[in-house]
N, C-alpha and C positions, 0 to 999 in steps of 0.2 A: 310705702315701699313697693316698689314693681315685684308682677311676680317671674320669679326665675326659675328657667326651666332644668331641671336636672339638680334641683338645689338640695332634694330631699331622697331619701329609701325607704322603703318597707321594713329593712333589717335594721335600721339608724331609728326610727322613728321611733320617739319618748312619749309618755305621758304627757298627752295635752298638747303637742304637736298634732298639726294637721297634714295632711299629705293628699293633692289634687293627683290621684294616680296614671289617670289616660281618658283618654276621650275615643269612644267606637260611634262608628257610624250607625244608626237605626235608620228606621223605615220614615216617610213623609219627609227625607233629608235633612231628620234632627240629627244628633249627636247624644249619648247621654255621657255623663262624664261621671269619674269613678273615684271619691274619695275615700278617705280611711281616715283615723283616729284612733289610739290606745285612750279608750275612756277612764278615767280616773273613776276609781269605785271609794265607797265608804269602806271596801274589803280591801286595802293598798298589798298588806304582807299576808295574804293566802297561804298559809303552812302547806295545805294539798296542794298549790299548784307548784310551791317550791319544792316540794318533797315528791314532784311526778311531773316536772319540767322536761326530762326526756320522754314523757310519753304524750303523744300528739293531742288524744283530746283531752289532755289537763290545760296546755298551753293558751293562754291569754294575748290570743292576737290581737290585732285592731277589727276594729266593729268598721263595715261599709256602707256606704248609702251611695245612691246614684240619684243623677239629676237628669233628666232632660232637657234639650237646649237647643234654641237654633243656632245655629254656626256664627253667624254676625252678631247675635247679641254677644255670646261667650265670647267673642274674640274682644269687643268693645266693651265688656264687663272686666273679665282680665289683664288685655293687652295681650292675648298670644293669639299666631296664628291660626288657625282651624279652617283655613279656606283650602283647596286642592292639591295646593304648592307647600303644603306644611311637612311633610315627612310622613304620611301615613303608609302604613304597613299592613300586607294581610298576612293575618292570623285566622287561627282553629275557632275564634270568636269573631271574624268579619274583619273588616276596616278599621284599625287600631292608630292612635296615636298616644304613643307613650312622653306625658310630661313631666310627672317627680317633683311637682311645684312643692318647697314646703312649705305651711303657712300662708295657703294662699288667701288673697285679699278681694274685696269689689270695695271701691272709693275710699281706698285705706284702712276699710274694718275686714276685720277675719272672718273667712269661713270658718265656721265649727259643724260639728258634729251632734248630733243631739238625738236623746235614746224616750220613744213615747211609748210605751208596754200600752197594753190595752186586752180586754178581755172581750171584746168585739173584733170579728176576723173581717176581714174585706172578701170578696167574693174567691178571688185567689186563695189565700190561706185556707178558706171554708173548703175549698177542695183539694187542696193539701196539705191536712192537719199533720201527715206524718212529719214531713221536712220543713212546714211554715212554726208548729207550737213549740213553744220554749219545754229544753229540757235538761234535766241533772246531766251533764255531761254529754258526748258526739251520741252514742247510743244507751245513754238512758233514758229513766222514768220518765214521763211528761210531769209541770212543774204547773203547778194550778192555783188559781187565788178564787177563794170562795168557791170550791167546785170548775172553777171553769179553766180552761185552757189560756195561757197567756200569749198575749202575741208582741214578738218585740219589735215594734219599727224604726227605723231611724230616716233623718231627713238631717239636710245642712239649713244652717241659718245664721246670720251674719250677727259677730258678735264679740267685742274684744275680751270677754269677761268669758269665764265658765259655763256654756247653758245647763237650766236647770233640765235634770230631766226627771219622765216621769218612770218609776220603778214600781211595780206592784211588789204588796208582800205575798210572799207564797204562802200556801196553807201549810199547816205544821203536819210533819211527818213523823213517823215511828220506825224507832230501831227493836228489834228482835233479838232475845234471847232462845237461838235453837241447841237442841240437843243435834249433835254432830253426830251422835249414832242413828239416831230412828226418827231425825230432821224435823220431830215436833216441835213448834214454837210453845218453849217455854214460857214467855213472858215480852208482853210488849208494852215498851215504852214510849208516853209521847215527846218529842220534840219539839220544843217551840221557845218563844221568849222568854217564858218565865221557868224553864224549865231547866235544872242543872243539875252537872253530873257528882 
């Protein structure tokens, strides 16, 4: 199936739909280009995020990944224009071309989405653990497996099926029994898999 331009949204997009969002101009006259995905969790019916749907950082948007690309290949990978005469736009982020492709394709197989945690940072992350390390929420706790900081990456890779991806498990946490008058922690409990309430 060709891909089509304006065929998808960011507010439409379902589980396991892909979405080719835009293409920005970068330096050395690549392009990189901007997908998105609502990735399907083993957590599908989240009681907290349904029970705090109106507040921003509960929401479960689609996960992004970006590619870089030269212009001729992507255009003879997907079939869309990307050469000068395409429609591009400047925006607060450079040289933008907005395409909305959904489900897009290279030789009939899908781009997907796909999520590789790692507990090893790339030079980037190593310098900014605040905004690169996985955390309980937009401004909580940092979220660690064995001690260490987790880092989530994502990258696309073609694929008609579900890719696997890789999720570390988090170290197990504790909830606290405080006295609300003199805020001593009563009693702390730990949380984990084998743990219930």
């Amino acid at each position: 199936m060709a891909n089509k331009l304006n065929s998808g949204t960011l507010d439409t997009l379902k589980q396991g739909e892909t979405l080719l969002v835009s293409a920005r101009k970068v330096n050395g006259d690549k392009i990189h280009l901007e997908f998105a995905e609502i990735v399907k969790s083993a957590n599908n019916m989240n009681v907290l995020s349904i029970l705090n749907k109106s507040d921003e950082r509960f929401s479960s948007s689609a996960r992004r990944a970006w590619v870089t690309a030269e212009p001729v290949d992507a255009e003879e990978s997907f079939g869309i224009n990307f050469g000068i005469d395409a429609g591009w736009e400047m925006s607060e982020r450079g040289e933008m071309l907005f395409l909305d492709v959904l489900n897009p394709t290279i030789g009939g197989t899908r781009c997907r989405l796909q999520i590789n945690e790692s507990t090893e940072a790339t030079d980037w992350q190593s310098d900014n653990i605040e905004t690169a390390a996985k955390r309980k929420g937009k401004d909580g706790p940092y979220i660690t497996h064995e001690g260490d900081y987790i880092f989530s990456n994502t990258s696309i890779v073609m694929s008609d099926d579900d890719p696997v991806h890789t999720v570390l498990q988090p170290d197990a946490t504790t909830i606290a029994s405080v006295d609300t008058t003199s805020g001593e922690v009563m009693e702390e409990l730990p949380i984990g898999e084998d743990f219930a309430l």
